[in-house]
N, CA, C and O of each residue as an XYZ file, in Angstrom:
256
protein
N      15.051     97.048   -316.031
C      14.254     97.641   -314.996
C      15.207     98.067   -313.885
O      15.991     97.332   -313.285
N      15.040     99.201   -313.732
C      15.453     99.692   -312.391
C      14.951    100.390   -311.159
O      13.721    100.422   -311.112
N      15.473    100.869   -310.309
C      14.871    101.486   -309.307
C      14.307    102.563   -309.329
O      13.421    102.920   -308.553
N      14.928    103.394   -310.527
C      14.081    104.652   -310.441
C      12.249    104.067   -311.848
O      11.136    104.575   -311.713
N      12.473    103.380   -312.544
C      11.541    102.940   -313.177
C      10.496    102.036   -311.965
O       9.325    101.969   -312.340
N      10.721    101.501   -310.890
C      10.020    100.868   -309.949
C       9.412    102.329   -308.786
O       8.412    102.428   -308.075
N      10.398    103.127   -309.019
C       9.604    104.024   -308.181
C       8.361    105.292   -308.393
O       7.909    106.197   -307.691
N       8.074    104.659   -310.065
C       7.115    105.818   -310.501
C       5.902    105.500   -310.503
O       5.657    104.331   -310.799
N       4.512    106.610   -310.111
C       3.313    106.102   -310.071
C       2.504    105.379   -310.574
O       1.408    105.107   -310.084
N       2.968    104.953   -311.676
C       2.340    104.018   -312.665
C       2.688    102.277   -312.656
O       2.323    101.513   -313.549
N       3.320    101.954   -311.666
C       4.465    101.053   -311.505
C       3.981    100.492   -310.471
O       3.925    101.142   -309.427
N       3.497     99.094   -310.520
C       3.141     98.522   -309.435
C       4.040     96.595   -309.349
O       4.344     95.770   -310.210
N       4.146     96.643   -307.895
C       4.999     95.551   -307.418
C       3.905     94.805   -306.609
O       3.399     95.039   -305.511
N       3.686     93.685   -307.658
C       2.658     93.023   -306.497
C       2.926     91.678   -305.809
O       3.143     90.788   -306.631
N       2.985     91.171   -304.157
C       3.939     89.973   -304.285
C       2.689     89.136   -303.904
O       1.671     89.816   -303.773
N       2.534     87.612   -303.670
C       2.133     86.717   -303.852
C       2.460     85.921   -302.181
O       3.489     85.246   -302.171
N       1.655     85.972   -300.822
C       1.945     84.800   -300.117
C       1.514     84.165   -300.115
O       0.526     84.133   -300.849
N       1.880     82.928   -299.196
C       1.290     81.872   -298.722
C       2.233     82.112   -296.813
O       3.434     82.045   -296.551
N       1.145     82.358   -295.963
C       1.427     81.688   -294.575
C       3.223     82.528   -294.685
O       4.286     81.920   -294.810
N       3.039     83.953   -294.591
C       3.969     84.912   -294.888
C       5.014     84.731   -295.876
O       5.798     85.663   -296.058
N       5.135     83.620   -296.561
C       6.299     83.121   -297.531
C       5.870     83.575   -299.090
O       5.028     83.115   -299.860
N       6.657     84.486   -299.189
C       6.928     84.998   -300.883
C       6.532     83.952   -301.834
O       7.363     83.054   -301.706
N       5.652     83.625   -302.742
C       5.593     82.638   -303.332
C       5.520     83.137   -304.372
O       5.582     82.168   -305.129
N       5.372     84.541   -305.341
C       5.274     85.302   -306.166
C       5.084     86.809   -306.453
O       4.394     87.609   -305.820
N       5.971     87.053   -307.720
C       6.118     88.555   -307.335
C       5.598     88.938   -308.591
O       5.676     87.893   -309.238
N       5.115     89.803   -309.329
C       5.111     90.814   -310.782
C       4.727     92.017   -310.382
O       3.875     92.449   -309.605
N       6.092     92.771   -311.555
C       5.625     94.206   -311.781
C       4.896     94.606   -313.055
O       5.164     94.449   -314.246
N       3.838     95.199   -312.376
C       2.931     95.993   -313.982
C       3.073     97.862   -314.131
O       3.160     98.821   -313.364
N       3.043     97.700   -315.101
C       3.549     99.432   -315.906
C       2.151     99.915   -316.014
O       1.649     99.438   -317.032
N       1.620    100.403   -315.597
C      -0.111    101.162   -315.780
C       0.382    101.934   -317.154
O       1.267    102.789   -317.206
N      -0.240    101.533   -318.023
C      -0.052    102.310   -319.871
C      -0.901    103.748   -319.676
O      -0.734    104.731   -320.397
N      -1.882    103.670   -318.513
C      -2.987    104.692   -318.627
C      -4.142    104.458   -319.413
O      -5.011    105.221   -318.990
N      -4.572    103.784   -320.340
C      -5.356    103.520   -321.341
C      -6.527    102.253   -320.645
O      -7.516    101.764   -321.189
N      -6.143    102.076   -319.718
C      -6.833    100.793   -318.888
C      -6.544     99.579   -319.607
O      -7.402     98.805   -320.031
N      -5.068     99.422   -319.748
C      -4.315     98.436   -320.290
C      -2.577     98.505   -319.062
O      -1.918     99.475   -318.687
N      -2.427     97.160   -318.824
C      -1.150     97.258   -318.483
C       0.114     96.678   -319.093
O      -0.045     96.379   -320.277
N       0.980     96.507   -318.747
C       2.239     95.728   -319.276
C       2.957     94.930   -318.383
O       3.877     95.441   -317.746
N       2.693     93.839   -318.254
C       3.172     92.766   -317.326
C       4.902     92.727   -317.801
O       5.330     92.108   -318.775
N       5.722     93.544   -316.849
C       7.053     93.591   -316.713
C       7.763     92.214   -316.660
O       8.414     91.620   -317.520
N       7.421     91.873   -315.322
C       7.967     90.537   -314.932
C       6.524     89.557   -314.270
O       5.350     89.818   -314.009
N       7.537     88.153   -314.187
C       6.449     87.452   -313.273
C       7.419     86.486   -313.039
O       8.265     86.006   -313.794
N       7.105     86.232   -311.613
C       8.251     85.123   -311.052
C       7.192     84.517   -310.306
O       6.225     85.203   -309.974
N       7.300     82.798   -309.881
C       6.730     82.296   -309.333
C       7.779     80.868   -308.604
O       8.486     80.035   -309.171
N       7.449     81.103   -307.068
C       8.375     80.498   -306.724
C       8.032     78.380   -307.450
O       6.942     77.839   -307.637
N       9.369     77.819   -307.641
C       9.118     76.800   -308.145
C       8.158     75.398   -307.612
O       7.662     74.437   -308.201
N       8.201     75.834   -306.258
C       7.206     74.932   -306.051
C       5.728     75.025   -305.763
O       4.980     74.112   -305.411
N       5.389     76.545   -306.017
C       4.238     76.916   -306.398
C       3.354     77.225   -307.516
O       2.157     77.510   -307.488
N       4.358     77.093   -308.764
C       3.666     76.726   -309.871
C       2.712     75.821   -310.506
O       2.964     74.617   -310.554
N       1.859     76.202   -310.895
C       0.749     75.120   -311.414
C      -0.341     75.633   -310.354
O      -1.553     75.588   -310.568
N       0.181     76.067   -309.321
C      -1.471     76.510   -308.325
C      -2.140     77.698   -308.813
O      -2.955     77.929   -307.919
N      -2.257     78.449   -309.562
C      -2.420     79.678   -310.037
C      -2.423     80.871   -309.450
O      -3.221     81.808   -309.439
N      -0.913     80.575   -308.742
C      -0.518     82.223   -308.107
C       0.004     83.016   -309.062
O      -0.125     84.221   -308.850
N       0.625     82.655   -310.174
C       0.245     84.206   -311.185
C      -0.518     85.027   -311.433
O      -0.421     86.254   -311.452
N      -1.445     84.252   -311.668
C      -2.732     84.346   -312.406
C      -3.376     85.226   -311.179
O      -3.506     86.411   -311.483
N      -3.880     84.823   -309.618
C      -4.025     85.803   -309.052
C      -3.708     86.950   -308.634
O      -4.327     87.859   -308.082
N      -2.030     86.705   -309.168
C      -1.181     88.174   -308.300
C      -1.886     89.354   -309.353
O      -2.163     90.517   -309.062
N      -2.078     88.655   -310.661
C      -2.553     89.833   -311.835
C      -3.768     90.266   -311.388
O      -4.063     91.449   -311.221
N      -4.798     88.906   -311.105
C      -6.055     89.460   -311.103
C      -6.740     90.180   -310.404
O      -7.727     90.865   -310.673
N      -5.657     89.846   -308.588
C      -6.229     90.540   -307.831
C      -5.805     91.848   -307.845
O      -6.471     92.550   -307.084
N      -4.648     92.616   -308.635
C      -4.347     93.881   -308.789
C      -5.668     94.946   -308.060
O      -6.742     94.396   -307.817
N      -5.550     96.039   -307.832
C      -6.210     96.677   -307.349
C      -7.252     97.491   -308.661
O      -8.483     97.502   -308.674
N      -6.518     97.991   -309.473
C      -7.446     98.212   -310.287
C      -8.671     96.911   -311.131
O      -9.539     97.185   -311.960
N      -8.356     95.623   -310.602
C      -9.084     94.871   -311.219
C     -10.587     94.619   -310.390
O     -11.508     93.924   -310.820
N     -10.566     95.708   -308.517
C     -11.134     94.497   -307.813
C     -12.609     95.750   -308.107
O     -13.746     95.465   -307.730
């Protein structure tokens, strides 16, 4: 992944706070088909197990 692949319309960076602190980040690839492709997913280590993945996906914008 690079920068010019992060900068195209289909390409979304979604991050995850808590109380302004980064606690999670993933990028999704919009396929177009109303399917995506979960690039990455990082979750900071001591926020795992709370289900900030799981929201950074769900709350995506096309999901709300």
């Amino acid at each position: 992944m690079n920068a010019e692949s992060l900068a195209k319309t289909d390409t979304y960076v979604l991050i995850a706070r808590v109380a302004e602190k980064a606690v999670g980040m993933c990028v999704l690839f919009d396929r177009g088909d109303r399917s995506a492709e979960l690039k990455r997913m990082i979750v900071d280590a001591e926020s795992r197990g709370a289900g900030v993945g799981s929201c950074v996906v769900l709350l995506h914008p096309r999901n709300l």
